[in-house]
N, C-alpha and C positions, 0 to 999 in steps of 0.2 A: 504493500500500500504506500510506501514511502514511496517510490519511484512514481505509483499514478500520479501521488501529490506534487512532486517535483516535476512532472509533466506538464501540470495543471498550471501551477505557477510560472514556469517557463513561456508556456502559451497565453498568460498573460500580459507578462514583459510583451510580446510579439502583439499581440493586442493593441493594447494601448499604446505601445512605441508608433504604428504603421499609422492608426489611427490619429495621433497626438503631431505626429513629424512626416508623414512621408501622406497622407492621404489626399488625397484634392478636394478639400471641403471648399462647396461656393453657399458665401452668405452676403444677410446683406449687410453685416454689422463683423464686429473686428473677433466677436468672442468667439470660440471653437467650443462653443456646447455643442452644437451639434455633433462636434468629432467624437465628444466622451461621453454623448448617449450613444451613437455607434458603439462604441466600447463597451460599455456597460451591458451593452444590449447582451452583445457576446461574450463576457465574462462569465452572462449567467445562464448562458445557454445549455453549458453541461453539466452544469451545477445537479438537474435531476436525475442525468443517466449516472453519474457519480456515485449519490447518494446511496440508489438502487444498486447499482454495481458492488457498493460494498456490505450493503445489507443481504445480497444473497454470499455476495463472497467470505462475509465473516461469521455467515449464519445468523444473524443479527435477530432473525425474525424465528427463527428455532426458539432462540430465548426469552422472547417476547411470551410466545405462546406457550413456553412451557409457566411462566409465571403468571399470563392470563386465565391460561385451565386451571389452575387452583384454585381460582376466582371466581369462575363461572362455567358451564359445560353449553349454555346458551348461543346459537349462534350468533342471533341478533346484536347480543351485547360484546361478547367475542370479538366481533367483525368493529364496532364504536371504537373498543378498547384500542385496537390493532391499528384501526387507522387513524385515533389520535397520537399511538406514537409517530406513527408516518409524518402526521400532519406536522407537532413538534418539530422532527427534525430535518423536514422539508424548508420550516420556517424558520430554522434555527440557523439552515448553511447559508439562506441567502440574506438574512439580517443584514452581515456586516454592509455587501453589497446598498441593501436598500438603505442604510443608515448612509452611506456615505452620498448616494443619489441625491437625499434628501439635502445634504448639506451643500452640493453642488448645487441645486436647483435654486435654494434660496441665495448661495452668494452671488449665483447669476439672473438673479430675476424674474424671473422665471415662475416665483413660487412663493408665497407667505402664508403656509402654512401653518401652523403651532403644531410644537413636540405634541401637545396635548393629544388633537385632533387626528395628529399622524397614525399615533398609537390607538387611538379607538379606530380608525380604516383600516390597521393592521390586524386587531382584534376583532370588525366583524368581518374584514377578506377570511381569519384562521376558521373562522366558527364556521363560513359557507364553506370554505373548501373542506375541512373535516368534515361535515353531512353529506355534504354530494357526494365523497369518496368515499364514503361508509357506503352510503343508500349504492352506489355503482355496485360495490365489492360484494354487497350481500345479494344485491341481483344475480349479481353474474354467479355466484358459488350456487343459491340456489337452482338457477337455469340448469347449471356443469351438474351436480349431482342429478337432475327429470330427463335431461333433452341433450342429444348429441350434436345438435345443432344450436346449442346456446346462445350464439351468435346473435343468431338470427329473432329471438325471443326479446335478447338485449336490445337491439333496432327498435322494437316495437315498443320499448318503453321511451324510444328518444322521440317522440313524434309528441307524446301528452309533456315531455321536457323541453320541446319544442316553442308548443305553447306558451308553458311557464315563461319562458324567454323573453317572446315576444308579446305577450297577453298579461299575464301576473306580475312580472319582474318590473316595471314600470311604472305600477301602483303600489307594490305592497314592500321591493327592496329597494329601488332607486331612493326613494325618500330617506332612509334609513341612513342614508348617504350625504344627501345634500337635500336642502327646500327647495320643492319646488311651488309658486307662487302663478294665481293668473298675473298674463303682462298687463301692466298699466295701462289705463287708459291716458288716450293722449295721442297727438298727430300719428306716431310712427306706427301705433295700432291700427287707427285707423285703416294707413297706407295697407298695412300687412293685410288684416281685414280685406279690402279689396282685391290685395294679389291672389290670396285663394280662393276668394270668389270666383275671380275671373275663369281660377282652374278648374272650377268645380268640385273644390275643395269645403264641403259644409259639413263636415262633422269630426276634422281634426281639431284638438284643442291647443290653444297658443297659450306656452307657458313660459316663464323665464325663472332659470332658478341660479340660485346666489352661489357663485365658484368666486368672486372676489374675495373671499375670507384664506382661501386655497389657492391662488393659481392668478396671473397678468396675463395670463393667454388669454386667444380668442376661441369661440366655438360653436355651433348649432350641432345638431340633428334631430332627427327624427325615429321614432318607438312608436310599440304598439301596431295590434292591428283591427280591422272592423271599427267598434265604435268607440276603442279606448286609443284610436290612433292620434299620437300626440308631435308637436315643432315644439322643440324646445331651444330655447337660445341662452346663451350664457351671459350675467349679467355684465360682464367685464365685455360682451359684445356691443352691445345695448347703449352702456355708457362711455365705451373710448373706439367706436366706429359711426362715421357719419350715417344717415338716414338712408342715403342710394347705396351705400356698400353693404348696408344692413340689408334692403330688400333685393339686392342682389344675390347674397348667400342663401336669404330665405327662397328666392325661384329655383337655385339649386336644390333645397331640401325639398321645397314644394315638388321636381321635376323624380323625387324617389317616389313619391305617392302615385305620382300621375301613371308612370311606367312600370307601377306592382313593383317595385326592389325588395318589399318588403318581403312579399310573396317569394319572390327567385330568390333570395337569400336562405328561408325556411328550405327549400324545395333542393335548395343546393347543401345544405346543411347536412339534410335528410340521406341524399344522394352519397354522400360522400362520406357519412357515417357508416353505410350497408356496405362502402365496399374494404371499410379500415377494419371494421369488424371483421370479416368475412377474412381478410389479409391476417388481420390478430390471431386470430383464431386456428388461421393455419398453423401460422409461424409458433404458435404455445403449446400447440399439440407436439411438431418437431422438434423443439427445444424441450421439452418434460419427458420426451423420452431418453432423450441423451444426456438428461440432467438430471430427473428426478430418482433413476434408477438406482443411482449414487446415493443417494439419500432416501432409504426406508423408509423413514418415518414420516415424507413428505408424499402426497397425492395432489394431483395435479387440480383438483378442486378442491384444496387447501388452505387456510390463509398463511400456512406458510409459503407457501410458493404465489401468493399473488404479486411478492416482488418481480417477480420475474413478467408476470403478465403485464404490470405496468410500465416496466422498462420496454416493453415490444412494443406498445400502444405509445408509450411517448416517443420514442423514435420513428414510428408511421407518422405518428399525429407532425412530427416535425420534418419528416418527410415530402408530407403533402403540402404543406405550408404556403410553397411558391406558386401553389396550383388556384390555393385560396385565394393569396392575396393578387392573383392574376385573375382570378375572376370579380374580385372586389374592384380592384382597379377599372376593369372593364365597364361594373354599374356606374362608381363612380366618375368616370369620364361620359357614361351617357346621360347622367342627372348634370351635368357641365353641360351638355351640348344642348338638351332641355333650356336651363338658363340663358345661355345664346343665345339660341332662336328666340325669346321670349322678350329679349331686352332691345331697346334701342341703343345706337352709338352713343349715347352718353350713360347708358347705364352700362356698357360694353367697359367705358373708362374707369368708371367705380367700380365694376370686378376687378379692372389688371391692380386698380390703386386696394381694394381690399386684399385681393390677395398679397400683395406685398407686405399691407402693414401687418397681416397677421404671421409671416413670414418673420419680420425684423421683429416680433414680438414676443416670439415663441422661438427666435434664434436655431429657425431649421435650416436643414441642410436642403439648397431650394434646387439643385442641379445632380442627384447621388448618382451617384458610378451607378453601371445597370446593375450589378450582383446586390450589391444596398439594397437597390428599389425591389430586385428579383425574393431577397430573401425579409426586405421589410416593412416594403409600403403598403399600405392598403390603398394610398389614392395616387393619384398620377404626382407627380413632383410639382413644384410651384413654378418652374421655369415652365413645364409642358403645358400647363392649365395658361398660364398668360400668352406664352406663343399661341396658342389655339386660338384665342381672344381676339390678340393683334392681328392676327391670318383673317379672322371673322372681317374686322376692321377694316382691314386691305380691302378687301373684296368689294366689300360696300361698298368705299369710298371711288375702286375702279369699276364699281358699276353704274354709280351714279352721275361717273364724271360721263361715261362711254352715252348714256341715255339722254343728259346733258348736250 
């Protein structure tokens, strides 16, 4: 294990040096935060197969369980027990990580957060992720001891998870998080009011909820679906972007409802769950025979060996990842092109001027090498969104001269 560790750290050094001295970061402003969220991004990217790696390799979870069957002979509770140690020391390796995040972001601006506040997002992130991981683990064991196709049984639970996502998560966690408040009345409602009118847009609700406490960045989106479907804007949008840049980003969030993204997102979720299971599943079966045999007292619907099953799932899941955010990228450049067509030339100029300033505000990386953008954008860059713009621009302007 010394030598993994020394690996580990080694690829650090490499990290951060490539990223900090040798990377072509384009901004619009002189700091390299964007370089050392790159960095950080990947620091912690194999922080989980680590973890896992050494919890099967020191048997870690052997001793877990022989301490928790004293305890209990229950699965249910078994399975809690099991995956709050997980949970722990999931959140224990990437601490330093996230502690040190925190402190970059605040001496870059980035961020004003309180320790306070920080610490209670970190302790209701522990609380969801231990449930969800629990409620997963005792699925899938129950599935693996009825059904040879587990897999497949598992799928069928992500689709009511699905929901939760997109339908529950929006009223009953988001809050829990941050307030959310109706927008104010006042001209820009108004304005917004009319833009979804126009879209035919009457039964999403306009809400703005308070990230100034957390955060100087800028933000919108959009949650929810059917009649809980919600535009949310952040109030740091609200208060430090003029009125046309604002309703320009709102045509863009407007332009996800008009063309169902909401929909192709679930549909793609779905899609793409059946076939990592299906790939899991293989790959768990061939590895527990070659693995498990070695170890007696371990069966392959075990909670001992669910380490194992998690590490195969998180390397698919991070596998797929480019496939994701290439399809992400794709809606959101067609919710961009939505807003195009929907704007005249002078609100054309308030997107290229919003996008910028929330660029210089959020200190991104507005040009990433394509591997960057391959393995971590979800939206197109900020240079490609304003070229788009400009090219719109162009066009106009030689078509109306040519008509002229």
């Amino acid at each position: 294990m010394k030598k993994l560790l020394a690996a580990y750290l080694f690829f650090l050094m490499i990290i951060w040096g490539y990223f900090l001295f040798f990377y072509p970061l384009e901004t619009y402003g002189s700091s390299n935060y964007a370089a050392m969220a790159h960095s950080m991004y990947f620091s912690k990217l194999p922080l989980e197969w680590l973890l896992l790696y050494t919890i099967i390799k020191k048997g870690w979870s052997m001793v877990w369980m022989e301490h928790i069957e004293r305890f209990t002979g229950r699965l249910w509770l078994k399975t809690l027990l099991f995956s709050l140690l997980l949970t722990v020391a999931y959140q224990f390796v990437r601490l330093p990580f996230n502690v040190i995040w925190f402190a970059i972001s605040r001496r870059e601006g980035t961020s004003n957060q309180t320790v306070g506040n920080w610490f209670y997002e970190l302790g209701l992130d522990s609380l969801f992720f231990w449930l969800v991981l629990a409620a997963c683990i005792y699925a899938a064991l129950v599935l693996m001891a009825r059904f040879k196709n587990w897999w497949f049984g598992l799928w069928l639970l992500a689709l009511p998870a699905a929901v939760f996502v997109v339908y529950i998560q929006p009223v009953w966690i988001d809050p829990l998080y941050e307030d959310f408040t109706a927008m104010d009345p006042g001209p820009l409602r108004t304005a917004i009011e009319d833009l979804t009118e126009k879209a035919g847009l009457k039964d999403a609700t306009l809400l703005q909820v308070d990230m100034s406490e957390k955060t100087t960045t800028f933000n919108a989106y959009v949650t929810g679906i059917m009649g809980n479907a919600r535009i949310v804007l952040w109030d740091t949008t609200l208060e430090g972007m003029p009125q046309d840049e604002v309703l320009f980003i709102l045509s863009h969030e407007i332009g996800h409802y008009v063309k169902h993204h909401v929909y192709i997102g679930v549909a793609g979720y779905l899609l793409l769950s059946l076939l990592l299971l299906y790939a899991g599943a293989l790959l768990y079966r061939v590895v527990c025979k070659n693995v498990l045999t070695k170890q007696s007292s371990s069966r392959w619907n075990d909670l001992r060996a669910v380490p194992i099953l998690l590490l195969i799932f998180s390397l698919l899941l991070t596998a797929a990842q480019p496939l994701s955010l290439a399809v992400s990228r794709q809606i959101e450049a067609s919710a961009d092109r939505y807003a195009v067509e929907k704007s005249d030339s002078d609100q054309l100029r308030a997107g290229i001027s919003s996008f910028r300033r929330m660029a210089e505000q959020s200190k991104s990386d507005v040009n990433p090498a394509f591997w960057i953008k391959w393995l971590r954008y979800s939206h197109p860059s900020i240079q490609e969104r304003i070229n788009r713009i400009e090219k719109e621009l162009t066009e106009r302007e030689t078509n109306s001269g040519s008509s002229s």
